[in-house]
C-alpha positions in Angstrom: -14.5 -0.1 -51.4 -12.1 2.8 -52.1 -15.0 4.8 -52.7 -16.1 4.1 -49.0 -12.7 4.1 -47.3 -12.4 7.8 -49.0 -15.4 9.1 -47.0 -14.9 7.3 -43.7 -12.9 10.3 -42.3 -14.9 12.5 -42.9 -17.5 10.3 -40.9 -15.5 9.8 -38.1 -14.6 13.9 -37.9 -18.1 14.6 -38.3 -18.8 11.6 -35.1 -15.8 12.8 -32.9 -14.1 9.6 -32.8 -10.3 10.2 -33.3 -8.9 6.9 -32.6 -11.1 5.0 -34.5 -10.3 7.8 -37.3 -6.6 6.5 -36.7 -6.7 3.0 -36.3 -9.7 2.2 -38.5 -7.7 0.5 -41.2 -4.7 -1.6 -39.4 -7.9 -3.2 -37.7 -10.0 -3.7 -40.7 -6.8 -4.9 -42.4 -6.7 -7.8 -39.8 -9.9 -8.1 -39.5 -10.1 -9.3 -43.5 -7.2 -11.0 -42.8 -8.4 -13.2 -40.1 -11.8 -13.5 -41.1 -13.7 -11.1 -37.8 -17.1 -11.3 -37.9 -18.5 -7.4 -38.0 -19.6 -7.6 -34.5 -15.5 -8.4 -33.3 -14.5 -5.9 -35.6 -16.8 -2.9 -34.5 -16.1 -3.9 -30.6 -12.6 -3.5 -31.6 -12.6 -0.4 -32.5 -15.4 1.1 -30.0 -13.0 -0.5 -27.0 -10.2 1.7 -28.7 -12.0 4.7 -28.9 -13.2 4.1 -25.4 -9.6 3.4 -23.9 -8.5 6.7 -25.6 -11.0 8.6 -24.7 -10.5 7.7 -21.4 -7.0 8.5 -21.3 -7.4 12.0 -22.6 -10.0 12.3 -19.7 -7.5 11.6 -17.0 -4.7 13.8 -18.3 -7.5 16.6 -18.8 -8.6 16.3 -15.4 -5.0 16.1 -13.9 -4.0 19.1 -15.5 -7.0 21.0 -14.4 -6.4 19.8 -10.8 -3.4 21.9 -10.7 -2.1 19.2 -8.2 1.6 19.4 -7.3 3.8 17.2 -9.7 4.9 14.4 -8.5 3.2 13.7 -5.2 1.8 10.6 -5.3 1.2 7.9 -2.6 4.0 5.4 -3.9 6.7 8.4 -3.3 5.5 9.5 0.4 7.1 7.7 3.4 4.7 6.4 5.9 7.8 5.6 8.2 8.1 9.2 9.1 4.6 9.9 10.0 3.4 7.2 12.4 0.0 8.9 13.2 -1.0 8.4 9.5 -2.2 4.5 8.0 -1.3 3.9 5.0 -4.4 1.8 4.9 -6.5 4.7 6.6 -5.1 7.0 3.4 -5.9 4.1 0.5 -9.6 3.3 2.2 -10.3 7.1 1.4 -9.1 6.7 -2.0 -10.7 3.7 -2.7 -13.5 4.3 -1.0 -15.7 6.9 -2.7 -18.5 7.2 0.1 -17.2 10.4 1.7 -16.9 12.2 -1.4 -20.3 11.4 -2.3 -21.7 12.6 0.9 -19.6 16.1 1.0 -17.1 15.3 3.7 -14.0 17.3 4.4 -10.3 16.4 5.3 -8.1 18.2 7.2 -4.4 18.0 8.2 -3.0 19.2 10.6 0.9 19.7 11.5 3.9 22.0 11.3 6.0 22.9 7.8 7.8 20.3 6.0 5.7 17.4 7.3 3.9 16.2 4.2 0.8 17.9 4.6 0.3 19.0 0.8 2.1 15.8 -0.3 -0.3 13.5 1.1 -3.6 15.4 0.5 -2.5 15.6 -3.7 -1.6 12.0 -3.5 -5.1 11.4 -1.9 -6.3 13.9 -5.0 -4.2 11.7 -7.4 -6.0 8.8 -6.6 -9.4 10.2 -6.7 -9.0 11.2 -10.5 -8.0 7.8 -11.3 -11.3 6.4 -9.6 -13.1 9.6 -12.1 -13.4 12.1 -9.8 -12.7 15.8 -10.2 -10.0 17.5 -7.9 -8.6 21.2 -7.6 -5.9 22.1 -5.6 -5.5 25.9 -4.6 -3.2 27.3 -2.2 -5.6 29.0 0.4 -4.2 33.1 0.0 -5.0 32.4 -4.0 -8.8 31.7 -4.0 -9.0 34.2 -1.3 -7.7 36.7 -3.6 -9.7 35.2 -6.3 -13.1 34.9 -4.5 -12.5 38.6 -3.4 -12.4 39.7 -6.9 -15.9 38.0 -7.7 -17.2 39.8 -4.5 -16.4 43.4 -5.8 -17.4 42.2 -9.4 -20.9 41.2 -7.6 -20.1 38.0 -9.1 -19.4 36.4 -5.8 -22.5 33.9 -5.9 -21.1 32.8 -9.4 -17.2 31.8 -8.6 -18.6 29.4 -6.1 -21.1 27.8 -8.3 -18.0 27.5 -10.7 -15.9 25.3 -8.0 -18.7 22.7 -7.1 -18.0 21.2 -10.5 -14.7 19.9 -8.8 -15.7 16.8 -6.2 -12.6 17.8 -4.0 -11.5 21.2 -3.7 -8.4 21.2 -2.0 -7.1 24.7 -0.2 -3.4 24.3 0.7 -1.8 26.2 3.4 -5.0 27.9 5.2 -2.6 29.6 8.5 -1.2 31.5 6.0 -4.4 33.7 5.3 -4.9 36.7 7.8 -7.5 38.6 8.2 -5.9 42.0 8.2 -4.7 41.3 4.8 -7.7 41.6 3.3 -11.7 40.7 3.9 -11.4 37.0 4.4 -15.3 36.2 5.3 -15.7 34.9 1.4 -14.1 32.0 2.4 -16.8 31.4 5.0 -19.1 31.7 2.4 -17.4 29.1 0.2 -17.4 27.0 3.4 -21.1 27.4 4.0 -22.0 27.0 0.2 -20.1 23.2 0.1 -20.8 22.4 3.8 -22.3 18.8 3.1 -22.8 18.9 -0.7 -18.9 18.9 -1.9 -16.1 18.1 -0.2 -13.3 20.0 0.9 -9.7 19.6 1.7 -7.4 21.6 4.0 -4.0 21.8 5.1 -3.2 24.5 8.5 0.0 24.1 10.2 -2.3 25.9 13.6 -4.4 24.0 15.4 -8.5 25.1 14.9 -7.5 27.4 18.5 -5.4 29.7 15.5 -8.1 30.1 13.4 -9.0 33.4 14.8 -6.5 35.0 12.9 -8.2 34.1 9.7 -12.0 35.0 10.2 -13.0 38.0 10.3 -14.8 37.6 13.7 -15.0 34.6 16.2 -18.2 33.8 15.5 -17.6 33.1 11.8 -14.1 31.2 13.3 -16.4 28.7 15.2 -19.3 28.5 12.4 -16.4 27.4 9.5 -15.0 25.3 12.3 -17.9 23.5 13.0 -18.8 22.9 9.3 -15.9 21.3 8.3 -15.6 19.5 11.5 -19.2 18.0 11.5 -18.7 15.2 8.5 -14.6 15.0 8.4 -11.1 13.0 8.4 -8.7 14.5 10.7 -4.6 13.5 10.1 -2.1 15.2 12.6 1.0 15.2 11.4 3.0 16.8 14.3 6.5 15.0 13.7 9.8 16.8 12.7 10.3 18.9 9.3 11.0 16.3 6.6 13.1 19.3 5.3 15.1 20.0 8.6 15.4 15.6 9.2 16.9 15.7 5.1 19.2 18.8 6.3 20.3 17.4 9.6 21.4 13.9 7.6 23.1 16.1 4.8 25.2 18.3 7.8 25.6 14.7 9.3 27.5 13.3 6.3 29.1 15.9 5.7 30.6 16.1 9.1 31.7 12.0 8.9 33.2 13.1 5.3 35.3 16.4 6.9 36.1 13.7 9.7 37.4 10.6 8.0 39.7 12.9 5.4 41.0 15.1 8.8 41.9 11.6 10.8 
């Protein structure tokens, strides 16, 4: 028996199968113990090694998604944004039909609303249900796709991205035009456009899109693909940072007040 426990690990390095390498013996311990039969004992350790595995999966693919710590859907408050269902937001976590089909979301509102708080929560929940998410702010992969175009490795970069389910670009009013050649987002657009989904956040309305695309017919093609097969939230309500300032110079007035009187 020694003779056989001696070469197990090397087994289960050659197999890939880490926890079962680990736990192995404290389950064949009880197992002897309580008298198992083989099959309870080997669906032990396989539901381990599954469990694990799975695990390692999700914090893989949340640390890949580049998602912004700590926005999830239990920490954002509904209260402030009427215009937005809770139930709406959990359907299109739950429900996996629109990623499936290539369907974009886009939010709309000023600064300080939520926006990117709401689409990572939404990107959160999507990697739980074993989807794979990347969040980007907008200017970023524009600089990045730009790259790929003068490395004539354009076609390439995109190809890379459709391995993510939801590509979310964060912050897309901040891209201009003049900056730099903006039309390889277009092309991104047109590559996904009803085959992966896409996620944006713009503070402007789609009438301010003209300042990102090169030309206004490019404007109205982009518009029109993400548009076609889409969620739309508008979150036009006050600056959740000027609402948590306005409370803090609020306080801080009844504080001054109450130690003056």
């Amino acid at each position: 028996m020694s003779a056989i426990a001696a070469r197990l690990p090397l087994i289960l390095n050659e197999l890939r199968l880490p926890t079962v390498k680990r736990l192995w013996a404290d389950l064949a311990a009880q197992s002897n113990k309580e008298g198992w039969p083989a099959e309870r004992y080997l669906a032990a350790v396989m539901e381990h090694e599954l469990a694990e595995r799975e695990t390692r999966r999700l914090e893989r693919h949340r640390l890949e998604s580049q998602l912004l710590p700590g926005k999830l859907l239990s920490s954002f408050d509904f209260t402030t944004v009427p215009s937005v269902s809770k139930a709406h937001v959990t359907a299109l976590i739950e429900g996996d039909g629109w990623i499936d089909q290539g369907s974009n979301l886009l939010l709309f509102g000023p600064p300080g609303v939520g926006k990117s708080h709401l689409v990572c929560a939404i990107g959160y929940g999507l990697i739980d249900r074993g989807y794979r998410v990347h969040f980007t702010r907008t200017s970023d992969l524009v600089q990045r796709l730009q790259v790929a175009r003068q490395e004539m490795r354009l076609p390439a970069e995109i190809a890379r991205l459709d391995r993510f389910d939801l590509l979310i670009l964060d912050d897309l009013s901040y891209v201009r035009r003049d900056q730099a050649e903006t039309s390889v987002l277009f092309e991104l657009i047109a590559a996904r456009y009803e085959r992966k989904s896409l996620a944006l956040t713009a503070n402007q309305p789609f009438s301010g899109w003209e300042q990102v695309f090169p030309e206004p017919t490019m404007t109205l093609a982009a518009v029109d693909r993400l548009v076609h097969h889409s969620t739309i939230f508008e979150l036009n309500v006050e600056s959740y940072r000027r609402r948590t300032a306005a409370t803090a110079n609020t306080t801080a007035g009844k504080k001054l007040k109450e130690k003056t009187d």
